[in-house]
C-alpha positions in Angstrom: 175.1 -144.0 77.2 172.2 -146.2 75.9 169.8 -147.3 78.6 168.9 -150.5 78.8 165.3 -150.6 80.7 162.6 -153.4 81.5 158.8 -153.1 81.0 156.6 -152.1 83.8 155.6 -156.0 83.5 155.1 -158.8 86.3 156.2 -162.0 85.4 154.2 -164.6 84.9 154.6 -166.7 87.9 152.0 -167.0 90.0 151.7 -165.9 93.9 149.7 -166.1 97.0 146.0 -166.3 96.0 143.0 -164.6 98.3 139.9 -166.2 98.5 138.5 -167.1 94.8 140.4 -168.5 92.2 139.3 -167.8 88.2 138.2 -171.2 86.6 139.5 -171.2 83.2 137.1 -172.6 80.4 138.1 -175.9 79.4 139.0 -176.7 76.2 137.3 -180.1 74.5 139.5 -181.8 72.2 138.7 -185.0 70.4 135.8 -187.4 71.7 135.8 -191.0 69.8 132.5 -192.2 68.1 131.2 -195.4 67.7 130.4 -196.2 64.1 129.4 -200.0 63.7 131.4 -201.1 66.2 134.4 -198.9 64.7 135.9 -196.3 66.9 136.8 -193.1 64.9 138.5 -190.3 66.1 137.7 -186.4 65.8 140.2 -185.1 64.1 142.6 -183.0 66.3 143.3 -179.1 66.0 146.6 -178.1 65.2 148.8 -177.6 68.8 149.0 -173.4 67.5 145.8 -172.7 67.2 144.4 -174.4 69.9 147.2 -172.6 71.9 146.1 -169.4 70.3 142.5 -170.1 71.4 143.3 -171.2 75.1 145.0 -167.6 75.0 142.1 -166.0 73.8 140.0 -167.7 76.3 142.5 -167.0 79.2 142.0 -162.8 78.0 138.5 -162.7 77.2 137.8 -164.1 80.7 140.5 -161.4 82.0 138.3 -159.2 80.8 135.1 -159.9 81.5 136.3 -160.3 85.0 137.2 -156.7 85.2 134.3 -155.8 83.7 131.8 -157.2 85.9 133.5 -156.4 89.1 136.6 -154.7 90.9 139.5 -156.6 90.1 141.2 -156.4 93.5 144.8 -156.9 94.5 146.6 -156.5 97.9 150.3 -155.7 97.8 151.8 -155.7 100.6 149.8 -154.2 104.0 147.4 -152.6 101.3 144.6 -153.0 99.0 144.0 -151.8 95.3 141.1 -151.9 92.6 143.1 -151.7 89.6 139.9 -152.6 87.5 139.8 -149.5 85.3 143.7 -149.4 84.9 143.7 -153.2 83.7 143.8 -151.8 79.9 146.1 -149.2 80.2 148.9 -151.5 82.2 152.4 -150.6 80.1 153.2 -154.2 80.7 150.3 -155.5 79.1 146.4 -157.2 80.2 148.1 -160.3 79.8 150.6 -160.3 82.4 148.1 -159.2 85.0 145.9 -162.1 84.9 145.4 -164.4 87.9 145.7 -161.3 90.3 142.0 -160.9 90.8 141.5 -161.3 94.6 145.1 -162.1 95.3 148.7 -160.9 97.4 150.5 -159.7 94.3 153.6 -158.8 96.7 156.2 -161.9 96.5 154.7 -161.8 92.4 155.9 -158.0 92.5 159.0 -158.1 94.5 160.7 -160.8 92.0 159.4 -158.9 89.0 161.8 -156.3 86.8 161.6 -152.6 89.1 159.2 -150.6 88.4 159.9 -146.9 88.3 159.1 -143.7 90.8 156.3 -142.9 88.6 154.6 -146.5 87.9 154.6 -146.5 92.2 153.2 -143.5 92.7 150.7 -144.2 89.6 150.2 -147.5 92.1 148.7 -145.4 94.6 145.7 -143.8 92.8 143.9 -147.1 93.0 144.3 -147.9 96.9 141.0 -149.1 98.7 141.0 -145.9 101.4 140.1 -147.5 105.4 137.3 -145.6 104.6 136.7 -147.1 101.4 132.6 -149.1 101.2 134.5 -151.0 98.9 134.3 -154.8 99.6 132.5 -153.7 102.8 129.6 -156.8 103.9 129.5 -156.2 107.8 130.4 -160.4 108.2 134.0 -161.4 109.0 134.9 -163.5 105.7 137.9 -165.9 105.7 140.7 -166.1 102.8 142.7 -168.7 101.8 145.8 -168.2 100.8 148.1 -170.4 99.0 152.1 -169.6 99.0 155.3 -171.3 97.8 157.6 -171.8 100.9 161.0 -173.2 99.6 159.5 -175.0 96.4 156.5 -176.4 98.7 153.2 -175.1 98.3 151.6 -174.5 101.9 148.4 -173.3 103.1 147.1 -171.3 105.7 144.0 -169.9 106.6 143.6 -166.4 107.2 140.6 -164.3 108.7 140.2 -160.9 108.0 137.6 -158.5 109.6 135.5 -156.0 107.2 133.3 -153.6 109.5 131.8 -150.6 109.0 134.8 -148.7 108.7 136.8 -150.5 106.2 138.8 -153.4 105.6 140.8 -154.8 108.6 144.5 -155.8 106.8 146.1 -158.9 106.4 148.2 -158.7 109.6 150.8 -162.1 109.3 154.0 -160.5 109.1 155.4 -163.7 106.6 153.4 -162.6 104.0 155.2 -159.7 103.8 158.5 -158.5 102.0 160.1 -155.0 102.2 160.4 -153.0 99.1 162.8 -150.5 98.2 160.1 -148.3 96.2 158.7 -145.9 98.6 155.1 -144.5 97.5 155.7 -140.8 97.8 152.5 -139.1 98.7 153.9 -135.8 99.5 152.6 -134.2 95.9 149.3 -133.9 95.2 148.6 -131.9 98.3 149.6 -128.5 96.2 146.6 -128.5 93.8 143.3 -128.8 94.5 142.1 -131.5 92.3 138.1 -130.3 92.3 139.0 -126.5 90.8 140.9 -125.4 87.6 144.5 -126.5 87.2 145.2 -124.3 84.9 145.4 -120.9 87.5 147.3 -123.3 90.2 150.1 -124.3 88.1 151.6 -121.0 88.9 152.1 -121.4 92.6 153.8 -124.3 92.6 156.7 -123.6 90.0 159.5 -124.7 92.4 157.9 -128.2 92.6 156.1 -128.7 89.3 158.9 -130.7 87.5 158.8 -133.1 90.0 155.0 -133.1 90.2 154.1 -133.4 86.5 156.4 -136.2 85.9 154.3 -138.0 88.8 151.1 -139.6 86.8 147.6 -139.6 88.2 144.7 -141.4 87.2 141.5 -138.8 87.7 139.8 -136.4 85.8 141.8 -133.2 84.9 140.0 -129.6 84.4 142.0 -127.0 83.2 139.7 -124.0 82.6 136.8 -122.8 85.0 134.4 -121.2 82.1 133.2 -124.6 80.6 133.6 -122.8 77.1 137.0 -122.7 77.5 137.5 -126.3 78.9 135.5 -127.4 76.0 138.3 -126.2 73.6 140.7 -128.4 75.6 139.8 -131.3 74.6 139.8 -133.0 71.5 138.1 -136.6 69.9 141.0 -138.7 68.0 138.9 -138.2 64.5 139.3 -134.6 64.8 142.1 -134.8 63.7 142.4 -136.2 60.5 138.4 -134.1 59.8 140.3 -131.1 60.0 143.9 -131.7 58.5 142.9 -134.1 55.4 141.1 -131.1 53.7 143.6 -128.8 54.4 146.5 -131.3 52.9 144.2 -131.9 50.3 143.3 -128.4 49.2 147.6 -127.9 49.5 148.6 -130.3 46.7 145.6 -129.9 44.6 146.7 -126.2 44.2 150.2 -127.0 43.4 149.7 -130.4 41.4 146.6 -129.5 39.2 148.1 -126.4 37.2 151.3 -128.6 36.4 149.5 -132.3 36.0 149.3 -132.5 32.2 151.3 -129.8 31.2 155.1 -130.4 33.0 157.3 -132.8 32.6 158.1 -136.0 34.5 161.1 -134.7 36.0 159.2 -131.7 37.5 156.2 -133.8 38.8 159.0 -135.9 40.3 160.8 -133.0 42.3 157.0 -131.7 43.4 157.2 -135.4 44.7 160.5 -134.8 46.3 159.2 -131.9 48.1 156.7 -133.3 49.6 158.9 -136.2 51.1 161.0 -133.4 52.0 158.6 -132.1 53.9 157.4 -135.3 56.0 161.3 -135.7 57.0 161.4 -132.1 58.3 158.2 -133.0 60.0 160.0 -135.9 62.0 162.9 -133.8 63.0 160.7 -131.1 63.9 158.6 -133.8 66.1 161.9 -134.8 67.6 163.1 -130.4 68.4 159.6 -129.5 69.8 159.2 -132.7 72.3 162.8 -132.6 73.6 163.8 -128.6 73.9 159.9 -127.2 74.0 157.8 -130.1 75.7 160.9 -131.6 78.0 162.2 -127.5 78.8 163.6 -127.5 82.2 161.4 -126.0 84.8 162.7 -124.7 88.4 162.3 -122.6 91.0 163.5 -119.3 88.8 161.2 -120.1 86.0 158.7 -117.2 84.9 155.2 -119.0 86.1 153.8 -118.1 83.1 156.2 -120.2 81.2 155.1 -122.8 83.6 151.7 -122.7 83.2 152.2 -122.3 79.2 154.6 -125.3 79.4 151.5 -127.5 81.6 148.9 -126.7 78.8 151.0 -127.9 75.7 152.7 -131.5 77.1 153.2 -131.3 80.9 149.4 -132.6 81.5 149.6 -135.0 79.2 152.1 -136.7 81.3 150.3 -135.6 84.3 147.2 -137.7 83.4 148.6 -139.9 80.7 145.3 -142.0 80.0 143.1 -139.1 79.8 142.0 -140.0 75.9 140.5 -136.6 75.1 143.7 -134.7 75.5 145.9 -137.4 73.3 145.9 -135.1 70.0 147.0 -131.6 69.6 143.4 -129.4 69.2 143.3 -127.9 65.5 143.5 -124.2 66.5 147.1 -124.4 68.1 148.1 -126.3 65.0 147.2 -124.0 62.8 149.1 -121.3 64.4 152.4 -123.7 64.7 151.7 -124.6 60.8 151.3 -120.9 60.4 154.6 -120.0 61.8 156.4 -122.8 60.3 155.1 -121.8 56.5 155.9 -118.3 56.9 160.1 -118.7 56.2 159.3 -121.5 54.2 157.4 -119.6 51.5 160.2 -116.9 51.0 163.2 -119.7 50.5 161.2 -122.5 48.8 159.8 -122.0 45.3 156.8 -124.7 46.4 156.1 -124.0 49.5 152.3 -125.5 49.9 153.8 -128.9 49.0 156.5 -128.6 51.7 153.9 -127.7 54.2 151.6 -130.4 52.8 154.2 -133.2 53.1 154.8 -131.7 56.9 151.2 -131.3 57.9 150.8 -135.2 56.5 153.8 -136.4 59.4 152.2 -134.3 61.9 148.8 -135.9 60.8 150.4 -139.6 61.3 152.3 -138.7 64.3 149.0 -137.4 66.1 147.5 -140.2 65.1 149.8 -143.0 66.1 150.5 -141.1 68.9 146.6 -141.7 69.7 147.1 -145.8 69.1 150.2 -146.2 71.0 148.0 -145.4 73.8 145.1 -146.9 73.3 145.7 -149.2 70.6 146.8 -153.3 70.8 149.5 -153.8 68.2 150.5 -157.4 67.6 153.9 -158.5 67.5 152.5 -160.7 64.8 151.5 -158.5 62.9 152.5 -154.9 63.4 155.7 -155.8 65.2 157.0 -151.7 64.6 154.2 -150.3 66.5 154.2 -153.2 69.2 157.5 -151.8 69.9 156.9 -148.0 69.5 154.1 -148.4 72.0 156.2 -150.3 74.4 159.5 -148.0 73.8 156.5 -144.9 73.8 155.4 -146.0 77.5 159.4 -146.5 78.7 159.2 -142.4 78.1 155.9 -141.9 79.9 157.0 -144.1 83.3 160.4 -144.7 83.1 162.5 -142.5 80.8 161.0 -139.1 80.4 164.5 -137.5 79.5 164.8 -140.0 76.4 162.5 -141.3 73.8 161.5 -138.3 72.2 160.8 -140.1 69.1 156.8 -140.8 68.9 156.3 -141.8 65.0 159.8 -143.4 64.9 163.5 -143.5 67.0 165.3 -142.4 64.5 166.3 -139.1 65.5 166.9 -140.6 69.2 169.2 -142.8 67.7 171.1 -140.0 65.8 171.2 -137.4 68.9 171.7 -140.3 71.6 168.4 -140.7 73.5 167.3 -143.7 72.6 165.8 -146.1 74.8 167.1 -149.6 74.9 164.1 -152.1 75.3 164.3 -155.7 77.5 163.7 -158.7 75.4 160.9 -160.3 76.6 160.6 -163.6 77.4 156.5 -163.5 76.5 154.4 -161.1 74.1 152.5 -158.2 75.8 148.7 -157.8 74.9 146.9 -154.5 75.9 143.3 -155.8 74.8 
């Protein structure tokens, strides 16, 4: 049954505020001049654009803010820094904006749930006790504003920082339970400071659960650091290496045939190529559902496990780790290799099969690259806003659905789609 799921978003309505507020730039609009004793009026901008620029403004000062500084929040008894996970929010820059130094709890409690994995994700930003975060050794008071029945009250608030750490918030009306538990029992089976990649073995009958439980810290999976280096791969790799090789695929099969065949056999060449960019997307669709998605439990072989964590199960592990977004050109080439082999014995053009498939891999790895990193506008690019979007529902909400990376149409045909919210605002990741 389709799915119907809400983006890990906050809704815009504003909430209890801690000490500083952000002073958005004014925006000037039309000042009269005197011209012989005339007045005249400055023309006026049209009411979009100058929306459009007080939006602008409202982001570019989101982002300087949490540039500069930690962006703190306090949810509940507890305080984050969410500073460096500002751009790589699923529900947007946009909708966090107005949290800096401010009790996000009443905000969060009204908002859409969030999923297991956006809470625990929630965690890796807490300001520890121990934390010299925010620490100044004076006892600083914080004003907090709140909406009590409709009525905007406010109290004042003193909280202690010492040596030690932050002293918490302690008035029991500013807090709300919450039925999302943060579930800190996981990352206590791997050391995080050695190589994952031996561990991953010893902790088979928990690693489903733990790899679909995203962290935000550095990840390294080899020892020898000229193995590691092979782990990781720049986006522009990518297209370096597989251009040429598509290239040098149709210019062998095109150039003998150019001037010398007919149009009808230059059109099936064509054909074959397009054949091979839709076997491309079902194959994207088989390996990420039945190879990437594979159930793992306690009576897996742990070497399947580990083999398993290398190819996709750390990607969702540390989901905004951008060196480890695009598949590294040497276990391409062996997939491409195994892939061409039958194809060359029942195809009479094979090269131009594999060319046409090696060209969707080529745009899969590389939108699969900007769904993560990129801003599409709704404007604009309104597919990808919503592949990125429906791409994210599958990292932190879905992770049995929405296999589809380039498109959903084989989710839609085999059932898995993912149903996205309408929203009643546009998301904005830069």
């Amino acid at each position: 049954m389709p799915t119907v799921v809400s983006d890990l978003t906050l809704p815009i309505a504003s909430s209890a505020v801690i000490t500083t507020k952000v002073t958005m730039p004014s925006i000037t609009t039309t000042n009269p001049l005197v011209t012989n004793g005339n007045v005249m009026q400055l023309p006026h901008k049209d009411q979009q654009s100058k929306e459009k620029e007080i939006v602008k403004i409202n982001r570019d000062v989101l982002i300087k803010e949490s540039t500069d500084e930690p962006y703190i929040i306090k949810y509940r008894q507890k305080y984050y820094d969410i500073k460096r996970f500002l751009k790589n929010h699923p529900g947007g820059i946009n909708t966090l904006r107005g949290l800096n130094n401010a009790d996000m709890t009443t905000r969060f409690l009204h908002a859409p749930p969030h999923s297991d994995a956006a809470m625990y994700l929630l965690k890796e930003y807490e300001i520890k006790p121990t934390s010299t975060q925010l620490l100044n050794n004076t006892k600083r008071r914080h004003r907090l504003q709140q909406t009590v029945d409709g009525n905007e009250q406010e109290q004042q608030v003193f909280a202690d920082f010492s040596e030690n750490g932050i002293e918490l918030l302690s008035d029991p009306m500013q807090e709300d339970k919450n039925n999302n538990q943060l579930d800190e029992s996981l990352e206590h089976l791997v050391d995080w400071s050695k190589a994952m990649c031996p561990q991953i073995a010893h902790i088979t009958r928990h690693y489903d659960e733990w790899v679909h439980k995203p962290v935000d810290r550095p990840l390294r999976l080899f020892g020898p650091t000229y193995l590691e280096i092979f782990t990781k791969t720049p986006w522009w790799v990518t297209p370096l290496f597989w251009i040429p090789v598509i290239s040098k695929c149709l210019w062998d099969e095109f150039s003998p045939l150019w001037h010398t065949s007919s149009l009808s056999m230059l059109t099936l060449l064509f054909a074959y190529f397009a054949v091979g960019i839709v076997f491309w997307s079902l194959l994207e669709y088989v390996l990420h559902r039945f190879v990437f998605h594979m159930k793992i439990n306690a009576n897996t072989n742990p070497w399947l496990c580990t083999f398993h964590f290398m190819i996709h199960g750390l990607h969702h592990k540390v989901p905004f780790d951008s060196m480890r977004l695009v598949f590294p050109p040497l276990p391409g080439v062996i997939i491409a290799s195994i892939i061409y082999a039958p194809l060359s014995f029942l195809l009479p053009h094979p090269r131009i099969v594999l060319a046409g498939a090696l060209f969707g891999y080529l745009c899969y790895d590389l939108m699969h690259y900007y769904l993560h990193y990129g801003n599409p506008s709704i404007e604009h690019t309104n597919f990808m806003y919503n592949m990125k979007r429906y791409h994210y529902q599958h990292h932190f909400a879905h992770q049995d659905m929405g296999y589809g990376i380039s498109s959903p149409f084989w989710d839609i045909v085999f059932k898995t789609r993912i149903h996205l919210r309408k929203l009643r605002y546009t998301l904005r990741w830069r």
